[in-house]
C-alpha positions in Angstrom: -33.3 44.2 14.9 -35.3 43.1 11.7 -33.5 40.8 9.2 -35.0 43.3 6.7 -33.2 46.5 8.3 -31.0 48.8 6.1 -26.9 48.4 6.3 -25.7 52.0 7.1 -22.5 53.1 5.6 -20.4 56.0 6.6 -18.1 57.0 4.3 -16.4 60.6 1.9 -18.0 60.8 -1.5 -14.7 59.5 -2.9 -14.7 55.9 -1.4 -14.2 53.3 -4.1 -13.7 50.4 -1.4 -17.6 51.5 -0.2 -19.1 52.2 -3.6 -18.0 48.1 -4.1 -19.6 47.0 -0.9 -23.0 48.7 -1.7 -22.9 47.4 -4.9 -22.7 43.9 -3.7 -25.2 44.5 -0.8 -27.7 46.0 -3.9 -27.2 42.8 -6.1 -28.4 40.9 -2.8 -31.3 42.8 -2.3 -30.2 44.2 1.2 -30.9 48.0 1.4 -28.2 50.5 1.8 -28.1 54.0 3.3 -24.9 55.8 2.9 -23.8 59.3 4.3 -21.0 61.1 5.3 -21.1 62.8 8.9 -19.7 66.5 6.5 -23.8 66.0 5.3 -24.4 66.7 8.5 -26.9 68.9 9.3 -27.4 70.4 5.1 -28.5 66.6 3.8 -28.3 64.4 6.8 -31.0 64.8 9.8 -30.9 62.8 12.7 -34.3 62.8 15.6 -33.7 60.4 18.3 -35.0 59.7 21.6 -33.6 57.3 24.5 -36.5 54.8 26.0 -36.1 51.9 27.9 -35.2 49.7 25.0 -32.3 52.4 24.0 -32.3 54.6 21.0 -35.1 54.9 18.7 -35.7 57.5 15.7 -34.9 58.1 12.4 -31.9 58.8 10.0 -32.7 60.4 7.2 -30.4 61.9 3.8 -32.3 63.3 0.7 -33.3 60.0 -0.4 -33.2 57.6 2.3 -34.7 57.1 5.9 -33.2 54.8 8.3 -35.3 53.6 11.6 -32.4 53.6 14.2 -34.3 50.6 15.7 -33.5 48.6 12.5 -30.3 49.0 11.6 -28.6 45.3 11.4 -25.1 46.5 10.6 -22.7 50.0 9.9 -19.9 49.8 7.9 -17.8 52.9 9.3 -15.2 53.5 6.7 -13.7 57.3 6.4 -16.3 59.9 6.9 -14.7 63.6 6.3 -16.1 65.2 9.7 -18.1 67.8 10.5 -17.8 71.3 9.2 -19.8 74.3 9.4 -18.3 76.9 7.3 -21.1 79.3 7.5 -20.1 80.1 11.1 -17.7 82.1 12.8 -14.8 80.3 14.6 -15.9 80.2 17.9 -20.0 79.4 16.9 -18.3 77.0 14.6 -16.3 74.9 17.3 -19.2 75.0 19.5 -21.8 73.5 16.5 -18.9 70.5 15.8 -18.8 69.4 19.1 -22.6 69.5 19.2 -22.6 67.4 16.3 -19.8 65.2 17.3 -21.1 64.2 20.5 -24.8 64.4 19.5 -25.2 62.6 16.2 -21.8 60.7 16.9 -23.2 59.3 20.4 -26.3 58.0 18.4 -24.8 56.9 15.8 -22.6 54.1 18.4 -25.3 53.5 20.0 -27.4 51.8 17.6 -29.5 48.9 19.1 -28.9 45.3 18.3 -26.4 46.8 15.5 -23.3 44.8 14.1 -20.6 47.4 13.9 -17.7 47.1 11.4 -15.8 48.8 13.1 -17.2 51.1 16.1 -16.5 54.2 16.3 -15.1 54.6 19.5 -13.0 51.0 18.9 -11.3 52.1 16.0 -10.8 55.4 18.1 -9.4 53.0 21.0 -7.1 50.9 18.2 -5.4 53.8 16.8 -3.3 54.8 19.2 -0.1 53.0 18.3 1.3 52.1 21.5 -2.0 50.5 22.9 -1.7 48.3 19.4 1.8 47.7 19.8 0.7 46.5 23.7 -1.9 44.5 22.5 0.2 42.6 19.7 2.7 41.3 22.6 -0.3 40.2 24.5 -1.8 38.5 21.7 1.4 36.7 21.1 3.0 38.5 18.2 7.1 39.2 17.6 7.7 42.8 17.7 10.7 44.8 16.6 12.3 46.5 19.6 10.7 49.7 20.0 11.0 53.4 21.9 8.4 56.3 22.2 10.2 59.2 23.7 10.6 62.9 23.7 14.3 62.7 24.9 17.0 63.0 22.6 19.8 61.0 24.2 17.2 58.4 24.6 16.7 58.3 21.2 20.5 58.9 20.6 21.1 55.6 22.9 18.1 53.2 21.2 19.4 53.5 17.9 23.0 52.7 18.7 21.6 49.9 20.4 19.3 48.6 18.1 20.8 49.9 14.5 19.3 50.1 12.2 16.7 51.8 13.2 13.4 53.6 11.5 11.1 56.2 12.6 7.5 56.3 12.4 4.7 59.0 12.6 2.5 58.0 15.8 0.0 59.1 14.0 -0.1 60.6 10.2 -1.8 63.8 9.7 -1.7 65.7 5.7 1.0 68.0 5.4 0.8 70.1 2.6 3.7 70.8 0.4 3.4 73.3 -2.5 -0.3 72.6 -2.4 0.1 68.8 -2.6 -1.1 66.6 0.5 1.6 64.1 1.8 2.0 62.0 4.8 5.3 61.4 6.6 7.0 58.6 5.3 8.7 56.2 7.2 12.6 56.3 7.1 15.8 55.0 8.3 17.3 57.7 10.9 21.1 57.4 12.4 21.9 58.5 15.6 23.8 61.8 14.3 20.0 62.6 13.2 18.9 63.4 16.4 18.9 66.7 17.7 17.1 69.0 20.3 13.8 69.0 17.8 12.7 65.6 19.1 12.1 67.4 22.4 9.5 68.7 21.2 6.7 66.2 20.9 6.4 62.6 21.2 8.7 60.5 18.2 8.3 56.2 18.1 11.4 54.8 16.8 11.8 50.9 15.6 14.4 48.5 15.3 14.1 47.6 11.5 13.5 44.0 10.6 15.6 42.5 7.7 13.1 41.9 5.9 12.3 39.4 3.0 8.5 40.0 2.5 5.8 42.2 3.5 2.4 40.2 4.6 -0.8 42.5 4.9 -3.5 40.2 6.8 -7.3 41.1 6.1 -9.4 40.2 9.0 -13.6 40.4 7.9 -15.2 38.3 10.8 -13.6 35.0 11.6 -12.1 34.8 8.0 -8.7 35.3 7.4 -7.3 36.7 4.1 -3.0 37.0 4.2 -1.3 38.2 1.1 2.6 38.4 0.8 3.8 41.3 -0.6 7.1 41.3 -2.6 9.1 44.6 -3.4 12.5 46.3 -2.4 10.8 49.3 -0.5 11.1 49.8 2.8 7.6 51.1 3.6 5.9 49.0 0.3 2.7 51.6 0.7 4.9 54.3 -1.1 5.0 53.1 -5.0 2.5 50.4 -5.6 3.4 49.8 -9.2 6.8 47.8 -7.5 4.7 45.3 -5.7 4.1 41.3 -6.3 1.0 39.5 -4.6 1.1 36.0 -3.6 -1.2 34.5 -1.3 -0.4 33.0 2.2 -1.6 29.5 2.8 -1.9 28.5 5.5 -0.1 31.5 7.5 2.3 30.1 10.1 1.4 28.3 13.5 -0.6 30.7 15.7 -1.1 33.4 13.7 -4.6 33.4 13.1 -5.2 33.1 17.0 -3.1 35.4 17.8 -4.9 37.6 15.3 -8.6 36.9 16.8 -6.9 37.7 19.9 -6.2 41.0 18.9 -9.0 42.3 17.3 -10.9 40.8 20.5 -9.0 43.2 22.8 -10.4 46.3 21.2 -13.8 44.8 20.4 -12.9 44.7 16.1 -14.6 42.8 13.8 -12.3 43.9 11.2 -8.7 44.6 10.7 -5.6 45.2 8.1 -2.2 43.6 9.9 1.0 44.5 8.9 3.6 42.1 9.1 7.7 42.3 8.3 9.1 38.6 7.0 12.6 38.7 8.2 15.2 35.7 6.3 14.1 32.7 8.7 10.1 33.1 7.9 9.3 34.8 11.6 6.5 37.4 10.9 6.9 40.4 12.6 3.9 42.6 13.9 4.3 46.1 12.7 0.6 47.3 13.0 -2.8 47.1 13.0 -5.3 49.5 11.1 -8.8 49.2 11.5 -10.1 51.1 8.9 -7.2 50.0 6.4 -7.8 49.7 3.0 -8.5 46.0 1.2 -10.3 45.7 -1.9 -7.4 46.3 -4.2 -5.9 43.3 -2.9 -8.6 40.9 -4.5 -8.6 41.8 -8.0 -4.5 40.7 -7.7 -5.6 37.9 -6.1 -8.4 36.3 -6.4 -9.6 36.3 -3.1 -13.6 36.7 -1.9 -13.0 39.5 0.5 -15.7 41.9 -0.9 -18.0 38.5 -0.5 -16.9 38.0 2.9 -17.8 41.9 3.6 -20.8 42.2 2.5 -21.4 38.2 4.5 -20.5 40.2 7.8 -22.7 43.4 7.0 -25.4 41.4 5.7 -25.2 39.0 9.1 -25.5 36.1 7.1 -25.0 33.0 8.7 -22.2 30.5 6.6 
């Protein structure tokens, strides 16, 4: 890997987080090549070939070419995926997985590359309860919690552990009347429960009574917490109610406990999620590691978009 090779970032069109990386990674001098995998194959071509010292080839988008050999680092934010509309269903299906597993594979397999985040990490880190696993390894409190498909199991946790809120495993769009929302996080009772939950998996949570949020922005081995102050229960849903403070330091253990974690899945980055309850214990609630974190320096003041483009540039402090 040459000190001189390009930073590759994949990333949508709309990406304001990324367009303030590369700007900072222009003002340094170190050359950028961004793309989104939905470029793929109309304004992104890929030609690779595997030799004994791994992947070689280049990248190439309308006006960049990347030698794969010379990467140093990949920021891999929130590409849109692949899509071939010009096809039929089945030829389409068939040309995705192509794409997915061909230009995906060479993509995370980039030699000598720093990758912020991998691919196939992230992929590993999303699954809730292998992060929820992790975070009791690493040494973090965590709220009593149940995954199940049974209603009377359901029925019996949240009598047990009242109150109680529910949480998407995962949060796909839905639309409704043409507008894209997520599923929010709620209080449920045990009267809430009925044969529906049957019918796929559901997690459920002990809520924490809470004083403060804390998001945690982990770029490399520095360590960015910011209290968040509102009366919401998931503070994500109105942003205009939200006070910023920063954390300093955060309390005993914390910040191995968070190396820890990101170590497990092989992360370089990560945005925590923590519940403050009225004694000052943080509680873990997740990891994301592709979360959002730029907004949080302009209310604060602190250098995260320096310490990014630091880790992507490989420069040594």
């Amino acid at each position: 890997m040459s000190d001189l090779g390009p930073v590759l970032v994949v990333t949508n069109l709309d990406d304001p987080t990324a367009d303030m990386v590369i700007s900072e990674l222009h003002d340094r001098g170190i050359p950028v090549v961004r793309f989104d995998s939905g470029d793929f194959p109309h304004a992104l071509s890929v030609t690779a070939t595997i030799t004994s010292n791994g992947v070689e080839g280049t990248l190439s988008t309308p006006s960049r070419t990347a030698d794969l050999t010379q990467v140093r680092s990949l920021y891999y934010r929130r590409p849109s995926g692949f899509t071939f509309p010009h096809l039929d269903e089945q030829d389409a299906r068939f040309a995705v997985a192509q794409a997915r597993y061909g230009l995906g594979g060479v993509l995370a397999s980039l030699p000598g590359c720093l990758y912020v985040n991998h691919p196939h990490r992230i992929g590993d880190a999303e699954f809730k309860p292998s992060g929820l696993a992790a975070a009791a390894t690493a040494g973090f409190h965590l709220p009593p919690t149940a995954i199940t498909s049974d209603p009377d199991v359901a029925r019996s946790f949240i009598k047990q552990h009242a109150p109680v809120i529910y949480k998407p495993l995962s949060a796909p769009l839905y639309r409704v009347d043409g507008v894209s929302c997520t599923v929010e996080v709620a209080e449920v009772a045990a009267d809430d429960i009925d044969e529906a939950v049957s019918g796929t998996a559901h997690l459920f949570q002990q809520r924490i009574e809470k004083t403060a949020d804390v998001r945690v922005t982990v770029i490399g081995d520095r360590v960015f917490p910011v209290r968040i102050d509102s009366d919401l229960l998931d503070w994500r849903t109105d942003y205009s109610r939200l006070h910023y403070s920063v954390v300093s330091p955060p309390p005993p253990g914390i910040v191995d406990a968070l190396h820890a974690y990101l170590a497990r899945f092989g992360l370089v980055f990560g945005a925590f999620d923590f519940a403050v309850d009225r004694e000052g214990q943080w509680w873990f609630l997740e990891c994301n590691p592709s979360g959002q974190w730029y907004w949080l320096e302009p209310e604060t003041g602190l250098p995260m978009l320096e310490a990014m483009a630091d880790l992507l540039e490989r420069k040594m402090r």
